[in-house]
N, C-alpha and C positions, 0 to 999 in steps of 0.2 A: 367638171367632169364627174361621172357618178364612181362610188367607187365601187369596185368588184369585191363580189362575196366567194365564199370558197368555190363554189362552180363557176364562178366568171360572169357572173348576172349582175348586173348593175342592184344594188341595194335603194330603194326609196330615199329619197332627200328627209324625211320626216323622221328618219330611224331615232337618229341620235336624239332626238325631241322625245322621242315614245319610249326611249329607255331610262332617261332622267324623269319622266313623268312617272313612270314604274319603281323605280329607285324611291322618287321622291312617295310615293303612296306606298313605298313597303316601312319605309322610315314612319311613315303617321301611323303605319296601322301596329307598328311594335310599341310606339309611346300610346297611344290610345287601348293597347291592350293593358299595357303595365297598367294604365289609371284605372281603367273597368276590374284587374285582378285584386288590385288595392280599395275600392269602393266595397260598401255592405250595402245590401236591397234588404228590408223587412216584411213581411204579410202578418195578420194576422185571420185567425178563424175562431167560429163558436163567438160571435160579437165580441170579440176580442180575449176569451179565454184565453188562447194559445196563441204567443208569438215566436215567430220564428226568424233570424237572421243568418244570412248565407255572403263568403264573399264574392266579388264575380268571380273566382276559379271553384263557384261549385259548394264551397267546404260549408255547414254549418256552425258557426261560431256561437250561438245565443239562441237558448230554448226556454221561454219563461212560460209556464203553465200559472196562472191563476186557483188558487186553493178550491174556490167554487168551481171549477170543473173537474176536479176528483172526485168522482162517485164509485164508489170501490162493486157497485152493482152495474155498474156502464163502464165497463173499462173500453169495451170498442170504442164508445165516443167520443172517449178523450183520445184515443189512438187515429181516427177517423180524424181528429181536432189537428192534430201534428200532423200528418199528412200532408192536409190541407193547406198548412200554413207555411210548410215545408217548401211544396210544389210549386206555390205561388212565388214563394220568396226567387226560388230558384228562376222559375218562368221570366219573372224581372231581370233578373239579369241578364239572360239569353237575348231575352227583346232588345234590351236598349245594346248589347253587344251586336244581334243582328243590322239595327236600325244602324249603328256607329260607321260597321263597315263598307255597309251598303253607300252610303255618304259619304264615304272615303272613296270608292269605288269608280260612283256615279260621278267623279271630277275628272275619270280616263276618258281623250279621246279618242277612242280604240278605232282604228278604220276597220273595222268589221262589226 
């Protein structure tokens, strides 16, 4: 027999299945976070003048400038350098933290 939910409606045979499934993809997506918070993404720019490393929460950890891109008459471009190397590092992370969840996700048989 089905069983009744607070208005009296019988609840779907499937519930109980869709809520361990939900359970079970909240549990992967909190260890899957902690791994991608603890992981570093590198870029660099200026053919490798400038690198930059970030960890997946974001943070900068590691800015190495190359001596030959300090031109004390171009300082935009070594600023332009960091930037770039900066955004991209960051961008990696985003990505593969997008592509994680989305994967984790796409395993719900959601009936809708």
């Amino acid at each position: 027999m089905a069983r009744k939910g607070a208005y009296g409606v019988g609840m779907p045979g499937n519930m109980n299945n869709l809520m361990k499934q939900a359970q079970r993809m909240q549990r992967q997506m909190e260890e899957k976070q902690k791994e991608l918070e603890e992981k570093e993404y590198s870029a660099s720019s200026g053919g490798g003048a400038v690198e930059a490393t970030v960890t997946g929460k974001k943070i900068l950890t590691k800015l190495v400038i190359s001596p030959d891109a300090v031109d004390p008459d171009d300082v935009e471009m070594l600023q332009d350098m960091i930037i770039a190397a900066v955004n991209e590092a960051i961008n990696q992370a985003e990505t593969e933290s997008d592509e994680l969840m989305r994967g984790i996700s796409s395993g719900l048989n959601l009936p809708f």
